[in-house]
Every structure is written in structure tokens, then in C-alpha cells.
C-alpha positions in Angstrom: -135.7 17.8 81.1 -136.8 15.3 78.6 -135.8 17.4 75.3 -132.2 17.4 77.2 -132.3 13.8 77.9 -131.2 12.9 74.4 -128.9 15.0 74.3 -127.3 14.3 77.6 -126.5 10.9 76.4 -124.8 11.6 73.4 -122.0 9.8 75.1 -123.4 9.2 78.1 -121.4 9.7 80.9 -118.2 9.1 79.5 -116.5 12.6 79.6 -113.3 10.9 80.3 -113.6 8.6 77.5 -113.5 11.2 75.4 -115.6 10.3 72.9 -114.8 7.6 70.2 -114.8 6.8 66.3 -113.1 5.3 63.8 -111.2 6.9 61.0 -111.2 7.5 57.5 -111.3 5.8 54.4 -108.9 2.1 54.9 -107.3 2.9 51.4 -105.9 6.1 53.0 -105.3 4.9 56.2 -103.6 1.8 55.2 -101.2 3.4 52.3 -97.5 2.4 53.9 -94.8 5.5 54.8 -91.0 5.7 55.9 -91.3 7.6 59.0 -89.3 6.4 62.3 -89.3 7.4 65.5 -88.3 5.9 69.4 -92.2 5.1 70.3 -91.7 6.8 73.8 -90.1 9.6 72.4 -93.2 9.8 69.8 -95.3 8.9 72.9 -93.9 12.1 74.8 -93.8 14.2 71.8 -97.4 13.4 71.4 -98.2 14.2 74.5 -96.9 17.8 74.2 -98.6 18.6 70.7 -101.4 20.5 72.3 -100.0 23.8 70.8 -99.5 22.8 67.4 -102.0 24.3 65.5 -103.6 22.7 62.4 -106.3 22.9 59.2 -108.2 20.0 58.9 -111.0 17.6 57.6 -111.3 14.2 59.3 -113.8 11.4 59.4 -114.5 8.8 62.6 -116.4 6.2 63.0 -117.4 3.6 65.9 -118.4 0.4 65.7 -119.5 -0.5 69.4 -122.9 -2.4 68.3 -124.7 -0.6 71.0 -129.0 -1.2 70.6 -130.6 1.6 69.3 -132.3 2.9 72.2 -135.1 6.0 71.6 -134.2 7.7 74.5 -130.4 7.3 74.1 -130.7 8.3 70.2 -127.6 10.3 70.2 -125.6 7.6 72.0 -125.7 4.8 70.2 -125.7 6.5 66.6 -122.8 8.3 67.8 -120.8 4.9 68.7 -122.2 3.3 65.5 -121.5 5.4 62.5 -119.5 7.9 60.9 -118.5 11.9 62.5 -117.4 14.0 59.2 -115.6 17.2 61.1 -113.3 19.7 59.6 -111.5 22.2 62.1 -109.2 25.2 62.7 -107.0 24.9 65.4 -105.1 27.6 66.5 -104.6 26.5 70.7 -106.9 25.1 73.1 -108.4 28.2 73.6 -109.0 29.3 70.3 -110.4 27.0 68.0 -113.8 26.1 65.5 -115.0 22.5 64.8 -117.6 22.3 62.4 -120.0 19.0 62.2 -121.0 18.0 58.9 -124.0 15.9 58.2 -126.6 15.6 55.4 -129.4 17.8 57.5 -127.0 20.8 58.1 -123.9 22.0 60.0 -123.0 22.9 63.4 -120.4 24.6 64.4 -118.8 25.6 68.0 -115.8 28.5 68.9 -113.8 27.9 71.1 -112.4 31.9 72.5 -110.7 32.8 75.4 -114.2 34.1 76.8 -116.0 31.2 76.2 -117.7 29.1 73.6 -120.3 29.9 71.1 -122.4 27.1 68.9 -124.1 28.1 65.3 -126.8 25.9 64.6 -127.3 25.9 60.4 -130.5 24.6 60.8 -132.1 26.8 64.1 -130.2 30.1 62.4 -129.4 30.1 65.9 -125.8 31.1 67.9 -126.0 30.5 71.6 -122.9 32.2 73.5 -121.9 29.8 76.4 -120.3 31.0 79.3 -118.1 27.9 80.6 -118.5 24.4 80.5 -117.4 21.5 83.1 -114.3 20.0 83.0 -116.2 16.6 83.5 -118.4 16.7 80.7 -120.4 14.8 78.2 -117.8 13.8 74.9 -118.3 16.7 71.6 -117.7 15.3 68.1 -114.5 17.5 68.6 -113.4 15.1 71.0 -113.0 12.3 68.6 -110.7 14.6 65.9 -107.0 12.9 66.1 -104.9 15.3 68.2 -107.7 15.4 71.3 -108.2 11.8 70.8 -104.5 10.4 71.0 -103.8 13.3 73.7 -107.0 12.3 76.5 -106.4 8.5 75.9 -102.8 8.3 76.6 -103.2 10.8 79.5 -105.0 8.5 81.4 -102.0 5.4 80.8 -99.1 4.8 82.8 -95.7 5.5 82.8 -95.1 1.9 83.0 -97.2 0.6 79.9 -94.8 -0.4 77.4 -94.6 1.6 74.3 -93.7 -0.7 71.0 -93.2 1.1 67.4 -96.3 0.3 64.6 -95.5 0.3 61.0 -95.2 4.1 59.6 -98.4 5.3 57.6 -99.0 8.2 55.2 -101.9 10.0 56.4 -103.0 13.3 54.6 -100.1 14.1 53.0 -98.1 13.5 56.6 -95.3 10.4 56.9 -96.6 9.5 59.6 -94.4 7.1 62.8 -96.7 5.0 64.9 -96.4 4.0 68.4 -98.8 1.0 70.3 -99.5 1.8 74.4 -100.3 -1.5 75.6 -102.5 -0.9 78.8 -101.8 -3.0 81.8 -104.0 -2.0 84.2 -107.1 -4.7 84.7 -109.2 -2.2 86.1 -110.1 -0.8 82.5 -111.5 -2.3 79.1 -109.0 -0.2 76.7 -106.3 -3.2 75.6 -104.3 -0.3 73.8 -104.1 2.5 72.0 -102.4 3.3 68.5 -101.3 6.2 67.4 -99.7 7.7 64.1 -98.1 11.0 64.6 -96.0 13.3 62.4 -92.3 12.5 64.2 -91.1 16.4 63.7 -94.1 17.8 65.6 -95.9 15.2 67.3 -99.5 15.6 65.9 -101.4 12.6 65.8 -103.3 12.4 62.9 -104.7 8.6 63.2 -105.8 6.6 66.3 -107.2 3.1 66.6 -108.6 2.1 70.0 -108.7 -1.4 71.1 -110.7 -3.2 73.5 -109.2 -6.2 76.1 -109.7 -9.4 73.9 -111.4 -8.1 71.4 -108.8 -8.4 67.9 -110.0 -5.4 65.8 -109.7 -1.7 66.6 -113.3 -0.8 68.0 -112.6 3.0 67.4 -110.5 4.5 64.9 -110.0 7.9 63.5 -107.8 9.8 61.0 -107.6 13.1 58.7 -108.6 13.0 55.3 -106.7 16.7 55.0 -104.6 18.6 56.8 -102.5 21.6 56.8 -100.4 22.4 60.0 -99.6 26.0 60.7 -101.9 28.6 62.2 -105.5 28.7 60.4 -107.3 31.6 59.1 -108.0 33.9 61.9 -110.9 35.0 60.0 -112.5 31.2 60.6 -112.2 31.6 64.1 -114.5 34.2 64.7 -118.4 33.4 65.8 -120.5 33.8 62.5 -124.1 34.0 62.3 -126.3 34.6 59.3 -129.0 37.5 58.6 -131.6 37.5 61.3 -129.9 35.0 62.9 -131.2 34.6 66.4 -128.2 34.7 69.7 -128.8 33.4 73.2 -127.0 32.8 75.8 -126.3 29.8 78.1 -124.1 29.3 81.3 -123.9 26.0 79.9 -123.8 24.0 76.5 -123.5 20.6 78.2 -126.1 18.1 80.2 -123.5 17.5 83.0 -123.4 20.8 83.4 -126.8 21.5 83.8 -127.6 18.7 86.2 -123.9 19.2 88.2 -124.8 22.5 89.4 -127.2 20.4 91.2 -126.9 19.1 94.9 -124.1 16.6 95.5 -124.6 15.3 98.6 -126.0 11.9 96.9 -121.9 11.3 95.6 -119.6 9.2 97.8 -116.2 9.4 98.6 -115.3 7.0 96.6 -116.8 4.6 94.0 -115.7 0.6 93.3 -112.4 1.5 94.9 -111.6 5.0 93.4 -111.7 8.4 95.3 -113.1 10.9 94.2 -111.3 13.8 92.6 -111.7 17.6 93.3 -115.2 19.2 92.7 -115.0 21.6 90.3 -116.3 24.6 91.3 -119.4 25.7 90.5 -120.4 21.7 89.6 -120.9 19.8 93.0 -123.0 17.0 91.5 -120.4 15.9 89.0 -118.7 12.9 90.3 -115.2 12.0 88.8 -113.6 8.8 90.5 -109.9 8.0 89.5 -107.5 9.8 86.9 -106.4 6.9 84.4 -108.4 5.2 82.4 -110.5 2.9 84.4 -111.8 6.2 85.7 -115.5 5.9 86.5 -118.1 9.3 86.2 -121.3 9.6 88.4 -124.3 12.4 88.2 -127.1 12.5 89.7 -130.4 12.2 87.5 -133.8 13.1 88.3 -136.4 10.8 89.0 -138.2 11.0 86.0 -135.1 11.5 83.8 -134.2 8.3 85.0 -137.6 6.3 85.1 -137.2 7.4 81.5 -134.0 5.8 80.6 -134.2 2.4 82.5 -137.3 2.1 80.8 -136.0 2.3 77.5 -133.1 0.3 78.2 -135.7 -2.4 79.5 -137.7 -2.7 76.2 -134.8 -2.7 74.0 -134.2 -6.1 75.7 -129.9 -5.5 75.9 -129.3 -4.4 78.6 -128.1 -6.2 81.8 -130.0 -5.9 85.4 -127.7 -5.0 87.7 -128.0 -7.1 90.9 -128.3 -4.2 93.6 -131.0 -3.2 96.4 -132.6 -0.7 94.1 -132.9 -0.9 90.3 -130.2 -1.0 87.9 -129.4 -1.7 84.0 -126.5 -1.6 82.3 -125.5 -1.2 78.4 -122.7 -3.1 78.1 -119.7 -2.8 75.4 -116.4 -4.8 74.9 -115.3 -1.2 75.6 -118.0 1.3 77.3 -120.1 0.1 80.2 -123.2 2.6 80.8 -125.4 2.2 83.8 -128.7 4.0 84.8 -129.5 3.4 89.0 -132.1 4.2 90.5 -133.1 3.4 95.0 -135.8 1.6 95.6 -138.2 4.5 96.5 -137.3 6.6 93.3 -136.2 9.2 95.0 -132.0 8.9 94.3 -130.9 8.3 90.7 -127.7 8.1 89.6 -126.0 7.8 85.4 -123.0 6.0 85.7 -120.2 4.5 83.1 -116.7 4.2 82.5 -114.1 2.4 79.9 -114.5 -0.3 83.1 -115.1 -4.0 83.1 -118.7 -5.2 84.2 -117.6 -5.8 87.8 -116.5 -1.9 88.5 -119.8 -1.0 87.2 -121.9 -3.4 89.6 -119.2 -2.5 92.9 -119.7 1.8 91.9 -123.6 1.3 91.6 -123.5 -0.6 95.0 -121.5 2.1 96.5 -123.8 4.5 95.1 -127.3 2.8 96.7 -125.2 2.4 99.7 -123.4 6.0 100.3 -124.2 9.6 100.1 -127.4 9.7 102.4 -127.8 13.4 103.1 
């Protein structure tokens, strides 16, 4: 369990979050365009893009400040530095995203039977059978058009929609719309997006935090080609000797949320609980917008492991409960590790959620569930 700990956290338990980082080069970015559009026609439009298939390189970056933690490694460098992806997208099921660091390459297929990962470096491709809805955020996650699309999922009807000033981004005029969110019960202050205005993909996104006056996640293409990509790309590769395995999961959560739920309350801080998803009792998904809060169970040592570490980095904040609690704490991401007082029920929980939802769901948590 402690090789998977790592990378359990690379976002922690944010699968709602979907994932975060801020964009490319500001010269790009920043370079002015004549595009118009209504914002909530642009904001409807981009909702609706998820069948517009594209080519593309893009480049994120976040710049939450969180401690660099050994045991939650992937998390913070994740949320403090630079994703370089390129992708082919042809539809949600059918799709490649490639990861591209100075160590190597990793790539994941998206197919209508699955998922399959090629690790450069392990000359390795594991096949994956499914993964849970409610899942742990993929550098995929933080490319523009999944970005934009989860984020403003989450808002409300009623949060006003304003029009930005147009950008040119990758060769695309690009029409911007602002969703200033209203509700208290979440840390996102709004979310910009640029968007072609004929087709609706979003191409940059800036996320920003309640109170906070810069963008603490941004992301944009570099390149981009819309139109259907090579089919050729979209088939699993592997080189000579290559080994293949197979997995009925690629992510943490879903590892651990095949796991008993009985430990997961009805409702958390004031938000039911929605639907299990079958074949993942333990995953616990509380609201639908984004003040959303996840809960998993952890196992004992798992978590033993992870409060520790959060303890001798010296940032995180006890969490006044009858058990043991710490907290990692963002303008924009609170993550949480609770624990009862025996040891024997551990729970990871976090949420785009103000410090106060975090204290009331780990409460709840301690308090509920009792099998």
C-alpha cells in the first residue's frame, strides 16, 4: 500500500476538482484577438464541445504553494509546476494523452473497451479494465477542453456570465467568457475561459480563488489543430519486448473504493451523498457543484503514514475533532487526513471547500458510519 500511497495523492482526493495548472507561455496567452461572442451563449456552447475533436500540445502549471511533503510527492509537485501534454482527441471515448517530462513519457488510451497506459521508462503497457467515476485528477484532466468543461459543470445557472477581452491562442481567435461563482460554500471565485466562438473549444482557462487577485491555475495550448486526429495515434503502442499487464484499475480510489463503505455517512458538512457507483462502495461523493466534498476510506497505516508527514512538514493545520486530524490548506484546495482515536477508522478527505466544510465533514466522519 505504501508504493500506491504517492501515487494516490497525486491530487489527493480532489477527483471533482479536476485537476489544476496554469497555462502556457504569458507572450502567447496574452497576444490580443477580435473574437466576440454573448458569454452565455459561449458558456453553453462550451459546455456542449465534448464532441469536438482536436490535435494538440499544451502546457499547465499551478501555483498553489503547497509544502513539499515526501509522502504527498506527487501532490504538491503537481500543484506547483509545469504539465507539458500533447493529445489526440477523437471523443470521450476514444482518445491518447501523452505526458511529457525530462525522465520519459507516458502515455494512456482512452478505447471504448477501456484504457491502456505505456510507460517509456518500465517498457511497460498495462490494459485497465474501468476506472471510477470519482477518481483521483490525470494530467489529462488539466488539458483546456476537460478543464473549462468539469469546472463550469459544477456552477449554477444563476452565476452571472460577463464577456473577457478576446485572445489569440494557437492560431484560434479566441472569445472569453468570466463565471463569477456565488455560492459561499466553495473557494473557486470564478472561472475564465477562452473558447473558439464557432465551435466552442476552450483552449485557455484561468482559475481563481475567493479573495485571492491572480489566477491560481491557468492553462492553454501552445498548438492545436481541430478535426479528427490520426487514427493511427489512437491505437495502444508498445515497443519490442515490451512487457503488458493488466489491471481492473489504474486509479488509487479505485483500488481502495472497492473497499467496505459502511465507514461513509449519509451526508458530510451538509451535503448528501450521491449514488454509489457500482462496483466502488467506499468512494464517497457529497454534493454535485463545486463545493462538492470526496471521502475514502484509508487504511490504518496508509494513514499513520500521511498525518505523519504532514506533521513534520510543519504546514498543516490540526483539525479540532475527537480523533486526529490535519489539514493542507490552499486559498483554493483544502486536503484533510482523519484518523479515530483508536486507529482503527481513517478517512482522506478534501474539496475546492473553505476551511470550515472541511472541519464540519471530518466531524461528521468521526461521528457517523459506525458499522
Amino acid at each position: 500500500m505504501a508504493g500506491l500511497s504517492g501515487r494516490a495523492w497525486r491530487w489527493a482526493v480532489v477527483a471533482v476538482v479536476a485537476a489544476l495548472l496554469v497555462g502556457i507561455p504569458a507572450a502567447i496567452a496574452a497576444r490580443p484577438g477580435d473574437a466576440r461572442a454573448d458569454p452565455q451563449a459561449l458558456r453553453e456552447l462550451i459546455g456542449s464541445s465534448a464532441d469536438r475533436p482536436w490535435t494538440g500540445y499544451a502546457e499547465a502549471r499551478a501555483a498553489l504553494g503547497l509544502p513539499r511533503i515526501a509522502q504527498l510527492s506527487d501532490v504538491t509537485t503537481l500543484l506547483s509546476g509545469v504539465t507539458r501534454m500533447r493529445g489526440w482527441y477523437a471523443a470521450p471515448d476514444r482518445a491518447r494523452y501523452d505526458v511529457l517530462s525530462p525522465v520519459g513519457e507516458r502515455d494512456r488510451y482512452v478505447t471504448p473497451r477501456g484504457q491502456a497506459v505505456w510507460d517509456y521508462g518500465a517498457e511497460l503497457l498495462t490494459v485497465v479494465a474501468r476506472d471510477p467515476q470519482v477518481r483521483l485528477p490525470r494530467p489529462e484532466d488539466l488539458l483546456p477542453p476537460e478543464l473549462a468543461r468539469r469546472l463550469l459543470s459544477g456552477t449554477s445557472s444563476s452565476d452571472p456570465a460577463t464577456a473577457l477581452p478576446a485572445r489569440r491562442v494557437a492560431g484560434v481567435d479566441a472569445a472569453g467568457v468570466r463565471v463569477t461563482i456565488a455560492d459561499p460554500e466553495t473557494t473557486v471565485g470564478a472561472v475564465d475561459v477562452w473558447a473558439d466562438p464557432e465551435t466552442g473549444l476552450p483552449v485557455a482557462v484561468d482559475v481563481r480563488a475567493k479573495g485571492v487577485a491572480d489566477p491560481l491555475i491557468t492553462t492553454s495550448f501552445g498548438e492545436l489543430e481541430q478535426g479528427p486526429p490520426d487514427p493511427a495515434a489512437l491505437t495502444p503502442r508498445q515497443g519490442p519486448g515490451a512487457g503488458v499487464t493488466r489491471s481492473p484499475t489504474s486509479d488509487l480510489f479505485g483500488v481502495l473504493g472497492r473497499g467496505d463503505g459502511r465507514t461513509l455517512p449519509a451526508s458530510l458538512a451538509g451535503r448528501d451523498r450521491e449514488p454509489v457507483e457500482r462496483g466502488f462502495p467506499a468512494l464517497g461523493h457529497y454534493g454535485t457543484t463545486l463545493g462538492q466534498l470526496i471521502a475514502v476510506p484509508l487504511p490504518p497505516d496508509l494513514a499513520g503514514t500521511l498525518l505523519s508527514g504532514i506533521q513534520r512538514a510543519g504546514a498543516g493545520r490540526t483539525l479540532t475533532v475527537e480523533g486526529q486530524g490535519s489539514a493542507l490548506e490552499t486559498p483554493l484546495l483544502t486536503l484533510a487526513v482523519v484518523r479515530s482515536d483508536d486507529g482503527s477508522r481513517a478517512w482522506a478527505l478534501a474539496g475546492l471547500v473553505p476551511p470550515a466544510a472541511i472541519d464540519s465533514g471530518a466531524t461528521d466522519l468521526l461521528a457517523g458510519g459506525r458499522s
